[in-house]
N, CA, C and O atoms as a Tinker XYZ file with bonds, in Angstrom:
   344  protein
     1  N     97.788000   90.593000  111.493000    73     2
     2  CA    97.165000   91.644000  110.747000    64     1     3
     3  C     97.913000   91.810000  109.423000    63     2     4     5
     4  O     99.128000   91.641000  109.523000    81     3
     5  N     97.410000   92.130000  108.102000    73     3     6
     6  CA    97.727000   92.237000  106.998000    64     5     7
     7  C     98.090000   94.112000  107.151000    63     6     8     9
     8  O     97.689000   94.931000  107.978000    81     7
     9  N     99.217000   94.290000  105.678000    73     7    10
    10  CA    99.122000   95.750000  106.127000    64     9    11
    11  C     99.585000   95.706000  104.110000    63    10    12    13
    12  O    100.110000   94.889000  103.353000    81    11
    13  N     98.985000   97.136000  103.988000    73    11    14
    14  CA    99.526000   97.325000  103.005000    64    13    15
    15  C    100.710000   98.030000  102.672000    63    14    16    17
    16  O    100.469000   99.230000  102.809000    81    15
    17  N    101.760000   97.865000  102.337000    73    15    18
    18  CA   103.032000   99.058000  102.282000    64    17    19
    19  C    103.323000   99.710000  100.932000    63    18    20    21
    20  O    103.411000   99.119000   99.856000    81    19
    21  N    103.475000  101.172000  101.179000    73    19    22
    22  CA   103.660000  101.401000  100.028000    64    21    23
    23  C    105.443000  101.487000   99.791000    63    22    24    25
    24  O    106.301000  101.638000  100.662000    81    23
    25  N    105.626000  101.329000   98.272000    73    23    26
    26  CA   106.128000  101.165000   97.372000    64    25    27
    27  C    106.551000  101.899000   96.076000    63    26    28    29
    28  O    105.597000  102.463000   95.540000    81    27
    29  N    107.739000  102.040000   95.432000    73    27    30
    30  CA   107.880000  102.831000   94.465000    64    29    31
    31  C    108.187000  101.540000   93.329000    63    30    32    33
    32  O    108.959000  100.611000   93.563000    81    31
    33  N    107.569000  101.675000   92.333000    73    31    34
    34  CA   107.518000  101.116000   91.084000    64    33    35
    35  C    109.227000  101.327000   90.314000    63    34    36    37
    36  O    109.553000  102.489000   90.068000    81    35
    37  N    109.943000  100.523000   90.071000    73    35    38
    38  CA   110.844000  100.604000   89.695000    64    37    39
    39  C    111.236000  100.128000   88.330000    63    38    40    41
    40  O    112.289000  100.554000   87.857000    81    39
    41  N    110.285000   99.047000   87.453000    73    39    42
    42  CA   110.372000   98.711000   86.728000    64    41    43
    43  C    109.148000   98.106000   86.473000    63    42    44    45
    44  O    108.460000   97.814000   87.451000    81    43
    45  N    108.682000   97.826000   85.207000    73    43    46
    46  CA   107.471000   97.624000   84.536000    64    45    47
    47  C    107.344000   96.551000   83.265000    63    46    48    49
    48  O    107.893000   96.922000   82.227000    81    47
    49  N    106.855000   95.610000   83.250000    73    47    50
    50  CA   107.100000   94.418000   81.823000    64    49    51
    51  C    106.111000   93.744000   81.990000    63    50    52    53
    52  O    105.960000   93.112000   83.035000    81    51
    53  N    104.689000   93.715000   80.420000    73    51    54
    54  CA   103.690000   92.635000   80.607000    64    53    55
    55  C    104.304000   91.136000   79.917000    63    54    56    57
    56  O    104.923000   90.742000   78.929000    81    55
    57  N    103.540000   90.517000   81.426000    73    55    58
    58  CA   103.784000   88.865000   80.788000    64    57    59
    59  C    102.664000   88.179000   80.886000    63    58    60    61
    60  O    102.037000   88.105000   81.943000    81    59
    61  N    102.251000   87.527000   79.632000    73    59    62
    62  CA   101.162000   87.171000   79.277000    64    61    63
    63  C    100.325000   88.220000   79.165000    63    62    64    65
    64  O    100.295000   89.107000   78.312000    81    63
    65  N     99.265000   87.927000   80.647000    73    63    66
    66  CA    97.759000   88.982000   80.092000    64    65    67
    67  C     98.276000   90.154000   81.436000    63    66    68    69
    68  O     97.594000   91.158000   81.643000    81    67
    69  N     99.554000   89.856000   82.276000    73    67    70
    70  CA    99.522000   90.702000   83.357000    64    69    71
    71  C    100.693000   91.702000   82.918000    63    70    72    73
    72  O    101.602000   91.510000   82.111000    81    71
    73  N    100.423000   92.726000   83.624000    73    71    74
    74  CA   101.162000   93.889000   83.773000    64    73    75
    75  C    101.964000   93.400000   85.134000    63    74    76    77
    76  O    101.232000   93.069000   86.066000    81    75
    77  N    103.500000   93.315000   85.361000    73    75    78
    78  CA   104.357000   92.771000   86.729000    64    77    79
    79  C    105.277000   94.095000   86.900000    63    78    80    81
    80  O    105.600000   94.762000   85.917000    81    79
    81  N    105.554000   94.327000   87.818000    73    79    82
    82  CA   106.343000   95.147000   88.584000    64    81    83
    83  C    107.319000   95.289000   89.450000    63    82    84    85
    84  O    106.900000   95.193000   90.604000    81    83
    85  N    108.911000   95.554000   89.339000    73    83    86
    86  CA   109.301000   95.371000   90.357000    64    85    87
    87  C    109.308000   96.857000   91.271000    63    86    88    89
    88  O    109.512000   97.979000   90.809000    81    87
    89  N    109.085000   96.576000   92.380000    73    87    90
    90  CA   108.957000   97.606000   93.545000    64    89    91
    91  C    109.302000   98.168000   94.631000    63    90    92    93
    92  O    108.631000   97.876000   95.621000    81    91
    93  N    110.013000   98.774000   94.732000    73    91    94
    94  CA   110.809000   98.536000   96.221000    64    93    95
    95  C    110.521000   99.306000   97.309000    63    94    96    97
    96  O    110.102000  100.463000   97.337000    81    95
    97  N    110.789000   98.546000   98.221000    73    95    98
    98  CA   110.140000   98.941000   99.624000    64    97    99
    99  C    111.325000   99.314000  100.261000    63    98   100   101
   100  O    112.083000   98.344000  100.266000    81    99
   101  N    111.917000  100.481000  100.905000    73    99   102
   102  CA   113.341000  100.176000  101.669000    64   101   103
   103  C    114.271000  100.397000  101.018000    63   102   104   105
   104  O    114.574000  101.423000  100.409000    81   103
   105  N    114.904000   99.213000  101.131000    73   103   106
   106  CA   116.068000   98.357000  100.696000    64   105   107
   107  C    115.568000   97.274000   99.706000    63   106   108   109
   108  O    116.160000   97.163000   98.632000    81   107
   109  N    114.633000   96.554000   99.964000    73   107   110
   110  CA   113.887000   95.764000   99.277000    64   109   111
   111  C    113.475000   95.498000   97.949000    63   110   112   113
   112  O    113.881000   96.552000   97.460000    81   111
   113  N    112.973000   94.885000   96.988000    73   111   114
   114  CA   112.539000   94.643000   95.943000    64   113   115
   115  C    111.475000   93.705000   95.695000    63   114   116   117
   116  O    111.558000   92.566000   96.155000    81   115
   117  N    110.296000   94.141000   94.885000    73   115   118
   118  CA   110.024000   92.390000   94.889000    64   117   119
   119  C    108.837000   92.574000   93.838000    63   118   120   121
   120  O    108.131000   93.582000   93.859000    81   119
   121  N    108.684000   91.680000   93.041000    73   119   122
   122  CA   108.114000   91.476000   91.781000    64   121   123
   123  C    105.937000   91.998000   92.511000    63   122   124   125
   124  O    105.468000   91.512000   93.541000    81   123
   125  N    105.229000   92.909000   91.665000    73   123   126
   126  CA   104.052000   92.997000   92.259000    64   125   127
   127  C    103.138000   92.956000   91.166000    63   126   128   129
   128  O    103.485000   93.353000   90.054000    81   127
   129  N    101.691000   92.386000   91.453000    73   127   130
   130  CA   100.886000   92.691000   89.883000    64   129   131
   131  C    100.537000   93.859000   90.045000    63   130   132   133
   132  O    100.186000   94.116000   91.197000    81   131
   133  N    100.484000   94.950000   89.087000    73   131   134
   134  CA   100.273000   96.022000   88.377000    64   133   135
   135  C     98.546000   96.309000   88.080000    63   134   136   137
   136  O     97.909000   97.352000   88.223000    81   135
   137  N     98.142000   95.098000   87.667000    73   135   138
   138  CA    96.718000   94.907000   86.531000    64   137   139
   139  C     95.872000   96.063000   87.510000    63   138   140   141
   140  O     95.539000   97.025000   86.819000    81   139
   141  N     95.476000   96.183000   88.869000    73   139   142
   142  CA    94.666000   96.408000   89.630000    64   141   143
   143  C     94.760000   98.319000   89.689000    63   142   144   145
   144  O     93.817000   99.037000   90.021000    81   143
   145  N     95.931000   98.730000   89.338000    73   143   146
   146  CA    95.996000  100.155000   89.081000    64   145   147
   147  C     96.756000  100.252000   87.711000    63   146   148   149
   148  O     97.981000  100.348000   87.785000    81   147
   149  N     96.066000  100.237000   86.244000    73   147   150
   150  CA    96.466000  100.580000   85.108000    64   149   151
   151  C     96.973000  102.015000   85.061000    63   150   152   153
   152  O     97.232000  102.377000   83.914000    81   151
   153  N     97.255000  103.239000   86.331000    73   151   154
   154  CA    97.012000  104.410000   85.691000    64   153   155
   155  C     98.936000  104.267000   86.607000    63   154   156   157
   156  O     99.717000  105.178000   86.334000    81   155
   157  N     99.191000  103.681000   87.104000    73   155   158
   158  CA   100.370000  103.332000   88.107000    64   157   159
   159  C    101.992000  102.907000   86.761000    63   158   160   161
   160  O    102.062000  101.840000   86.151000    81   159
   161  N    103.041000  104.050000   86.634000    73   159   162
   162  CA   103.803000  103.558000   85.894000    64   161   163
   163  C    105.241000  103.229000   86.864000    63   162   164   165
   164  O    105.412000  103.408000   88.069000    81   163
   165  N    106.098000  102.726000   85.899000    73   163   166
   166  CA   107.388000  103.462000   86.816000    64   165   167
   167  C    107.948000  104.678000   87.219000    63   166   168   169
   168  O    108.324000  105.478000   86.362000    81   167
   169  N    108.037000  104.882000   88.224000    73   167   170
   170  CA   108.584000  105.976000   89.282000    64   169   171
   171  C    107.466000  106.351000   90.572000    63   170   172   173
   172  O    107.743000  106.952000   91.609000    81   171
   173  N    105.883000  105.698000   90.082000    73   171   174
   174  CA   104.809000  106.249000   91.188000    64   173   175
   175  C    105.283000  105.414000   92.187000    63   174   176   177
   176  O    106.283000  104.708000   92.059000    81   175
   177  N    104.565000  105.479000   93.214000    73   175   178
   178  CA   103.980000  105.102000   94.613000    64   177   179
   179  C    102.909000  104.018000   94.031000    63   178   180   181
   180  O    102.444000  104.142000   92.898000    81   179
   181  N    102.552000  102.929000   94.913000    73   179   182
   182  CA   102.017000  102.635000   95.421000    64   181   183
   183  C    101.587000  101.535000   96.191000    63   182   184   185
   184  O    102.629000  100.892000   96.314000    81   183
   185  N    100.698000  100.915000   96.788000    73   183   186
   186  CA   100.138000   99.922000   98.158000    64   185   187
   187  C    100.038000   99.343000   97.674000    63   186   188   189
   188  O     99.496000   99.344000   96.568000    81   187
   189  N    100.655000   98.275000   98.415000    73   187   190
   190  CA   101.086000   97.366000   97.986000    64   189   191
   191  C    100.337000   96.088000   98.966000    63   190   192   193
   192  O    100.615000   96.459000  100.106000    81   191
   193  N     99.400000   94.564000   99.119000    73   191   194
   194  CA    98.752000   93.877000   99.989000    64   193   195
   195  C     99.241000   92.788000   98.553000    63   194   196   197
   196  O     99.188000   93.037000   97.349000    81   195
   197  N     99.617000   91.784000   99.136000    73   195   198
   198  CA    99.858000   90.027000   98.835000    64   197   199
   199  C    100.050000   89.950000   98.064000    63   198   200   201
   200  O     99.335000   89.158000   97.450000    81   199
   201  N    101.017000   90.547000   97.372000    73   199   202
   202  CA   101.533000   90.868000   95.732000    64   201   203
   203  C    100.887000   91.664000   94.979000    63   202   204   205
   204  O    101.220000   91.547000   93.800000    81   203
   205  N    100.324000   92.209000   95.117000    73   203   206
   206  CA    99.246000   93.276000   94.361000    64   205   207
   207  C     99.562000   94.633000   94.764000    63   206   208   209
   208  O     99.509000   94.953000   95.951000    81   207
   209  N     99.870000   95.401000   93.906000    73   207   210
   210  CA    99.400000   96.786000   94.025000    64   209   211
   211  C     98.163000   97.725000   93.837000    63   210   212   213
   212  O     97.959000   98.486000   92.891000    81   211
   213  N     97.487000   97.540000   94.791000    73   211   214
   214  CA    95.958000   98.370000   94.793000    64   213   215
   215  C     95.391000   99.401000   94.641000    63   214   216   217
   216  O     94.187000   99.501000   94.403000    81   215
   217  N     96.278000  100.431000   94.770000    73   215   218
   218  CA    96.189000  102.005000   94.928000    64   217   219
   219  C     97.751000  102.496000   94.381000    63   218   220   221
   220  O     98.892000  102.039000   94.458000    81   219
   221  N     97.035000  103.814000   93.730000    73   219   222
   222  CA    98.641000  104.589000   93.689000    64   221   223
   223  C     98.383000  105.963000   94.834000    63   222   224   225
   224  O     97.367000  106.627000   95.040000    81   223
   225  N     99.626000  106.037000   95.383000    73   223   226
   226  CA    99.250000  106.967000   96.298000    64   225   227
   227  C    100.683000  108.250000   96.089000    63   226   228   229
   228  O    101.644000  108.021000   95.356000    81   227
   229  N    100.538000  109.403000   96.809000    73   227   230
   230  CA   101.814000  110.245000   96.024000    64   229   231
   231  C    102.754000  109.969000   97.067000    63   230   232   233
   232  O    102.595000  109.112000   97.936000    81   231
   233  N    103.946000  110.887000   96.923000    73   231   234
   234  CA   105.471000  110.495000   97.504000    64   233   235
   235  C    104.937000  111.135000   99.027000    63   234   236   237
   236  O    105.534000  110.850000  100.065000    81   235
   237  N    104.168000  111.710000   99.011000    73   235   238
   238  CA   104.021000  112.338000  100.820000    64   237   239
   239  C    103.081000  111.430000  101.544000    63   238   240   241
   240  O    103.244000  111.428000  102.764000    81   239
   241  N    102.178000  110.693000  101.101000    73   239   242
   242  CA   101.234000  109.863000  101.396000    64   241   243
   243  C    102.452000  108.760000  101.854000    63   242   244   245
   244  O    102.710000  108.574000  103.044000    81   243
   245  N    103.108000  108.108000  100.839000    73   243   246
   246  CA   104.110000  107.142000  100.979000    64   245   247
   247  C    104.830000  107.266000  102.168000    63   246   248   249
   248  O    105.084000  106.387000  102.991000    81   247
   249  N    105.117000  108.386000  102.173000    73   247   250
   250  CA   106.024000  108.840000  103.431000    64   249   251
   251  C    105.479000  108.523000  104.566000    63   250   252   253
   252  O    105.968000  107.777000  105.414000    81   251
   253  N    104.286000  109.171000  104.620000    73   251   254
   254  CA   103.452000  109.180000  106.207000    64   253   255
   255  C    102.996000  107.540000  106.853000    63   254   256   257
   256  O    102.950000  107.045000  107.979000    81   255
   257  N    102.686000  107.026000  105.354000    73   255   258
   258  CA   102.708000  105.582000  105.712000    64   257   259
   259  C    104.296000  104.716000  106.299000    63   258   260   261
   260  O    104.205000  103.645000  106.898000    81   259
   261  N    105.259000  105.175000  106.101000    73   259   262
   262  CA   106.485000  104.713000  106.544000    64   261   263
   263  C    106.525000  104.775000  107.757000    63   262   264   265
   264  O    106.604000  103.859000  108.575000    81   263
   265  N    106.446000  106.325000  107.968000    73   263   266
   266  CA   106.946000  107.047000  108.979000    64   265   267
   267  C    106.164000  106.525000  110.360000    63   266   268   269
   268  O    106.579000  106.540000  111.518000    81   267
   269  N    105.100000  106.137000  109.920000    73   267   270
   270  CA   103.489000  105.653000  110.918000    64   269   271
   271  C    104.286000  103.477000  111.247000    63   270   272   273
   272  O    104.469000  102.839000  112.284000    81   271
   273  N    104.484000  103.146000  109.862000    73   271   274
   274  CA   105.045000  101.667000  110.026000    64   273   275
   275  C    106.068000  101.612000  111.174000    63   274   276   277
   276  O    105.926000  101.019000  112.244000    81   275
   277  N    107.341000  102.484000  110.678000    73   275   278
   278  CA   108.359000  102.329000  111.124000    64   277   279
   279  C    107.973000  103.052000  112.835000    63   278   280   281
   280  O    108.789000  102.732000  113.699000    81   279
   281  N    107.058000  103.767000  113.188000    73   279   282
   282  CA   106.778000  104.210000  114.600000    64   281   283
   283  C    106.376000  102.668000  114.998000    63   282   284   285
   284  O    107.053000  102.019000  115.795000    81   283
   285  N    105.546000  102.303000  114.545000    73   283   286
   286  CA   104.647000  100.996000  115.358000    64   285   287
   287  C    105.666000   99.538000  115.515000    63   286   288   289
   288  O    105.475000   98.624000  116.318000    81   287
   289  N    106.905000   99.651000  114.384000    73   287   290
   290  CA   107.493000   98.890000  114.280000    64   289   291
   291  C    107.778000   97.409000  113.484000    63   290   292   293
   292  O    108.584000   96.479000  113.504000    81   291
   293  N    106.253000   97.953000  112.599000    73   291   294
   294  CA   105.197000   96.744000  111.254000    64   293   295
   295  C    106.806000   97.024000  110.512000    63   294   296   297
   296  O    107.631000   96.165000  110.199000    81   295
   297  N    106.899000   98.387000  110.379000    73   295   298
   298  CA   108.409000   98.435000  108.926000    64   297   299
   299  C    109.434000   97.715000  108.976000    63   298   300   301
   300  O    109.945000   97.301000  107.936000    81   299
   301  N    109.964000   97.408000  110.256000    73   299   302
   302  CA   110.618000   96.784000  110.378000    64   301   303
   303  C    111.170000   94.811000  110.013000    63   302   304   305
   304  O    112.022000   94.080000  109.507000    81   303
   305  N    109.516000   94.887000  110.961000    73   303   306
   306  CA   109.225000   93.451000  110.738000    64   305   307
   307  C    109.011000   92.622000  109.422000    63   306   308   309
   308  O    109.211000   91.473000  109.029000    81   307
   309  N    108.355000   94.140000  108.810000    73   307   310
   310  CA   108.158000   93.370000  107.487000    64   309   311
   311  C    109.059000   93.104000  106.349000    63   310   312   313
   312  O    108.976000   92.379000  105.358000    81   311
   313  N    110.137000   94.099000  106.905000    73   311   314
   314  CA   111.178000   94.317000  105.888000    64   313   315
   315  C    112.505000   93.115000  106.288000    63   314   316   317
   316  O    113.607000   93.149000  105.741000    81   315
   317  N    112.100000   92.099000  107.344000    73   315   318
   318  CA   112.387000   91.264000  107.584000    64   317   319
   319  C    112.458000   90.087000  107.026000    63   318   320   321
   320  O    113.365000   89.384000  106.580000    81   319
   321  N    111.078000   89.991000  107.163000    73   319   322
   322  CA   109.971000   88.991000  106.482000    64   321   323
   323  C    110.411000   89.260000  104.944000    63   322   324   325
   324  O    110.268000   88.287000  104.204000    81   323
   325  N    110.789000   90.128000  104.516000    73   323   326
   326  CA   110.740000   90.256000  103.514000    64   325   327
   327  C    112.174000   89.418000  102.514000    63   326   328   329
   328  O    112.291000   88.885000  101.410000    81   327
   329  N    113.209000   89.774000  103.906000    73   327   330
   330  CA   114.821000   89.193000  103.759000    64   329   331
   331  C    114.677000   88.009000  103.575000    63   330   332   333
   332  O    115.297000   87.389000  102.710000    81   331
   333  N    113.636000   87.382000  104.544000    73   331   334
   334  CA   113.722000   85.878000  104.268000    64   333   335
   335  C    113.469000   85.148000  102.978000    63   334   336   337
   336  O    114.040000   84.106000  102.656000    81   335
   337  N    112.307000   85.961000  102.066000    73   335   338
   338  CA   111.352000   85.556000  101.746000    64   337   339
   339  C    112.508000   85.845000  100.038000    63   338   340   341
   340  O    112.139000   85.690000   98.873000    81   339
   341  N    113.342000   86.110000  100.345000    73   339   342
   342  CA   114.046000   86.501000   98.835000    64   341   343
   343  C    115.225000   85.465000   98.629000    63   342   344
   344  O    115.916000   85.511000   97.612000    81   343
């Protein structure tokens, strides 16, 4: 199953025609395209699916989505997946 996680925007720089982002999840970091929510700067929230950020969502939304990951145990795994993947 795919999941989307949200994310806080930490940094912001267009290259070429894209808007890139770094974002962090956790502990985590990791470069996301931006283009898909223009209204999304640094410091928001938001969901994050296969490098893309799709939605901006606020800091309590963010939360509940954690709080719901890390119950089921997706937060974990992904933040795994994620160790490897850096």
């Amino acid at each position: 199953m795919c999941l989307a996680i949200p994310g806080r925007i930490t940094e912001e720089e267009v290259l070429g025609n894209n808007r890139i982002g770094k974002v962090r999840f956790g502990g985590a970091s990791r470069s996301v395209f931006l283009d898909l929510v223009p209204e999304a700067h640094t410091g928001d929230f938001v969901l994050v699916h296969v490098g893309f950020a799709i939605s901006k969502v606020d800091e309590e939304e963010a939360e509940r989505a954690y709080k719901m990951l890390e119950k089921t145990g997706q937060l974990t795994d992904e933040l795994q997946l994620e160790q490897w993947s850096q």
